[in-house]
C-alpha positions as CSV (number, residue, x, y, z in Angstrom):
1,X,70.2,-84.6,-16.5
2,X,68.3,-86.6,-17.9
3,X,65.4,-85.5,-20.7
4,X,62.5,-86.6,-18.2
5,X,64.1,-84.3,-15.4
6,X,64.5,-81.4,-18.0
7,X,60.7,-81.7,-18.8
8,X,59.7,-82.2,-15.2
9,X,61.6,-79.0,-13.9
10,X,60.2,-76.6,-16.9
11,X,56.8,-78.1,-15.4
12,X,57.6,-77.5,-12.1
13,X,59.1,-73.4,-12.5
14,X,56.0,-73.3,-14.6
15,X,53.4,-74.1,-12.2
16,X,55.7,-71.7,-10.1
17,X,55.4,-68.8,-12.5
18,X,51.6,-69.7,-12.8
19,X,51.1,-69.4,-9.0
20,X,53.4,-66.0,-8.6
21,X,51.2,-64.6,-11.6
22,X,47.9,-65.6,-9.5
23,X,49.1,-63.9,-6.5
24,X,49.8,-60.6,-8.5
25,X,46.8,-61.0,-10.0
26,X,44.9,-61.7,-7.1
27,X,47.4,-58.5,-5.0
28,X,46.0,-56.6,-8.5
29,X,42.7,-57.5,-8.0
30,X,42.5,-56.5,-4.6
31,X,44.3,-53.1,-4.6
32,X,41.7,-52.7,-7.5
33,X,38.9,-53.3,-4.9
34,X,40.0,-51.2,-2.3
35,X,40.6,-48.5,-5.2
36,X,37.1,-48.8,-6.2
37,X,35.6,-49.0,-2.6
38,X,37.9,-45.5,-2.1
39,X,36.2,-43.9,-4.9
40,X,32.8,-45.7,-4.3
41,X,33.0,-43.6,-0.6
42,X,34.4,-40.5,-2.6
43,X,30.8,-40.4,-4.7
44,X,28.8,-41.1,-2.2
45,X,30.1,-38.4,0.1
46,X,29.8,-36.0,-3.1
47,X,26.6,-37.3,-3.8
48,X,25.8,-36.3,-0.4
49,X,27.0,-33.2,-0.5
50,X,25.0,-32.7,-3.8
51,X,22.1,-34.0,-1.8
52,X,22.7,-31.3,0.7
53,X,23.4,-28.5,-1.5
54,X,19.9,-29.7,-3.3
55,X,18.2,-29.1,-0.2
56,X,20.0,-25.9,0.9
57,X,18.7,-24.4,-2.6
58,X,15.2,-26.2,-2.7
59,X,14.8,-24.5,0.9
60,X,16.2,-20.8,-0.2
61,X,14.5,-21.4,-3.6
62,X,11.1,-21.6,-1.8
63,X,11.4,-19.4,0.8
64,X,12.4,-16.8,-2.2
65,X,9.1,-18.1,-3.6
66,X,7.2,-17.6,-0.8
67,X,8.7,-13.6,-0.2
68,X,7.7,-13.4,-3.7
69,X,4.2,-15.0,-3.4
70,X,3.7,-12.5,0.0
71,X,5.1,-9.5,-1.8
72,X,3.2,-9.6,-5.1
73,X,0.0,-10.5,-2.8
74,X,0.7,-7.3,-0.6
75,X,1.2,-5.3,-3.4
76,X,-1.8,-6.6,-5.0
77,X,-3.8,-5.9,-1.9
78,X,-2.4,-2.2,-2.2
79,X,-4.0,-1.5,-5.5
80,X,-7.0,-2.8,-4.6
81,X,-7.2,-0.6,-1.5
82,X,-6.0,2.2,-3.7
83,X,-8.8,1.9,-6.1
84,X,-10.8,0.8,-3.4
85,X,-10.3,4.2,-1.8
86,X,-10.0,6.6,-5.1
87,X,-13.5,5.0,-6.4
88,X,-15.1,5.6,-2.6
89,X,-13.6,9.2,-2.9
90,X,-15.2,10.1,-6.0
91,X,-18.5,8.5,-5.1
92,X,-18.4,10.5,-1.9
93,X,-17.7,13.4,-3.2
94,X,-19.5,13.3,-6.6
95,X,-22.0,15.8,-5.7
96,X,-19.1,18.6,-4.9
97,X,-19.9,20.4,-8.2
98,X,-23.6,20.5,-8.0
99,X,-23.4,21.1,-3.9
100,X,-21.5,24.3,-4.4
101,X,-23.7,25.6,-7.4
102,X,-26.8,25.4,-4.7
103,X,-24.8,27.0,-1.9
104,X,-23.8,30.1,-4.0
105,X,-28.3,30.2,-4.7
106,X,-28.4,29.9,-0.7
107,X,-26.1,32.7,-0.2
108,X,-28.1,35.2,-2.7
109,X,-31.0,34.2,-1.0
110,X,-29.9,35.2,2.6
111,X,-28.4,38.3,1.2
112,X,-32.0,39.1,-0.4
113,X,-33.8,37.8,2.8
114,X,-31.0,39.8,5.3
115,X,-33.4,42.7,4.9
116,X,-36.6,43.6,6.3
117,X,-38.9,45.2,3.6
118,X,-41.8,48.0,4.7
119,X,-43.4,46.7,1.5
120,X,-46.3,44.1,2.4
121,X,-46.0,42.4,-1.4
122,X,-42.3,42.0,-1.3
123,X,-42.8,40.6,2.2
124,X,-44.7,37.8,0.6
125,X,-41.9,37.4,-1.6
126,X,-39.8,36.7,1.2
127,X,-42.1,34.5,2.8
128,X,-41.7,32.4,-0.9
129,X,-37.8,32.7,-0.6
130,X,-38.2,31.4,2.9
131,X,-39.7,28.6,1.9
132,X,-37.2,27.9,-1.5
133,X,-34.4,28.7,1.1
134,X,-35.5,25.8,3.7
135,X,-36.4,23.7,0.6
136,X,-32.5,24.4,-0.6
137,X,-30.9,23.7,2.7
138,X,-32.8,20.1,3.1
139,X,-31.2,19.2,-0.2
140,X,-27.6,20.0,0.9
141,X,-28.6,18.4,3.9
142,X,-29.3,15.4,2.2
143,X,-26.2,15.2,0.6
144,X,-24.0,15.5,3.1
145,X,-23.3,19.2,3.1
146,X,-23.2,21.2,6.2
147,X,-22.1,24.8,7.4
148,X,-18.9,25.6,9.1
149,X,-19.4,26.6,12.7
150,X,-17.8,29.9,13.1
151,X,-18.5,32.6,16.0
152,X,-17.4,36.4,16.1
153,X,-13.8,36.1,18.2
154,X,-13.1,33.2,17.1
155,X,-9.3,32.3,15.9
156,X,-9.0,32.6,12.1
157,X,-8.5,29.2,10.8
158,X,-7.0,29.4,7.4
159,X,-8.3,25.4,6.7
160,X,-11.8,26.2,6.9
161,X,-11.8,30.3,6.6
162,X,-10.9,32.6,3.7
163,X,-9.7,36.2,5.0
164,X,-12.3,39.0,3.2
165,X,-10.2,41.5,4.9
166,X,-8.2,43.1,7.6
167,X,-9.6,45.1,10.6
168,X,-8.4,46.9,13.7
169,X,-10.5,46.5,16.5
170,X,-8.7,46.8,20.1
171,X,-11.6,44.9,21.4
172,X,-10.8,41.5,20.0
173,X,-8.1,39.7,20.1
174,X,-5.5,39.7,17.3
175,X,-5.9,37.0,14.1
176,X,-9.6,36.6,15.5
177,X,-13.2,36.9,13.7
178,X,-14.5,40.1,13.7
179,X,-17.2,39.9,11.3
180,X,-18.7,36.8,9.0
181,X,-19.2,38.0,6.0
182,X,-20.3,34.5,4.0
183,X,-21.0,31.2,5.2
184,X,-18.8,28.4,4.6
185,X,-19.6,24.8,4.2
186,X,-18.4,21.1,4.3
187,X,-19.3,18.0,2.2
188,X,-18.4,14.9,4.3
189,X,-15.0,16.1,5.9
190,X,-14.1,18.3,2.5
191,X,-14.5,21.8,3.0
192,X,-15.7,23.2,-0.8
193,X,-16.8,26.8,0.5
194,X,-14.6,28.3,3.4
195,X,-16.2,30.9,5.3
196,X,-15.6,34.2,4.5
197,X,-14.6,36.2,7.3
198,X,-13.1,39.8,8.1
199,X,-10.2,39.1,10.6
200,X,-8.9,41.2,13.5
201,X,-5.4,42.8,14.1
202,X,-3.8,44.9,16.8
């Protein structure tokens, strides 16, 4: 062989070994590329599922938020109504202490003007107390204080009636008025004085 062959051969397996390594390269390059495209397709299904997930919590975290927001403004509502209603209560009922001091001044006056003096100076006294006694009543009229309605046989009512005592009488029924003994009275819906009453029993 000659030298020029020699050279031309090595030139020749050369360009051979050349072309094989491009082929792996280029078999490299594309497994490479599907590789990549694989994992490319692998993040953006995770990134979709971290989209998802997102949402999912961006939709709980709100409607928490919102359960929250209603709750605290329920709440919030429920104080107010509660103060609302303790502040009404003791406006409404402010007068209680003064209401029953004039009631127990009513009742001495309709003991002292139960009877009928012979005397005609102490009946001009009465005709005075009359007139403080009306006087008296238009005052717990105008603040909202009123008598209990109670009638002889009526049943004893233990929210508005206070039991003086306990009678026999086969005449009326049992756990019914016999007698009132002392008037009873309301401010607003409050009773503050029950009636006083003597109460039957068979």
């Amino acid at each position: 062989m000659s030298k020029d062959k020699k050279i031309e051969d090595q030139k020749q397996e050369s360009k051979i070994e050349e072309s094989k390594k491009e082929n792996e390269d280029k078999i490299l390059i594309e497994q490479l590329k599907s590789e990549v495209s694989s994992l490319q397709k692998k993040v953006n299904s995770y990134e979709a599922q971290i989209d998802e997930i997102n949402k999912e919590y961006v939709t709980k975290l709100t409607e928490k938020a919102k359960q929250a927001s209603l709750l605290i403004e329920q709440q919030t509502n429920e104080i107010k109504q509660k103060l609302q209603t303790e502040f009404t209560n003791k406006a409404k009922y402010a007068t209680e202490s003064i209401a029953i001091e004039i009631i127990n001044i009513t009742n001495q006056f309709e003991i002292a003007l139960s009877h009928t003096p012979n005397d005609p100076k102490i009946q001009n006294y009465q005709k005075g107390f009359n007139m403080f006694l009306t006087m008296l009543k238009t005052i717990l009229n105008n603040i909202n204080v009123n008598e209990i309605t109670v009638n002889i046989n009526d049943e004893f009512d233990p929210n508005t009636m206070e039991c003086f005592e306990v009678e026999n009488n086969p005449n009326i029924n049992d756990n019914h008025v016999v007698k009132i003994i002392k008037k009873g009275y309301k401010l607003h819906d409050r009773v503050i004085v029950p009636t006083l009453v003597i109460v039957s029993k068979k």
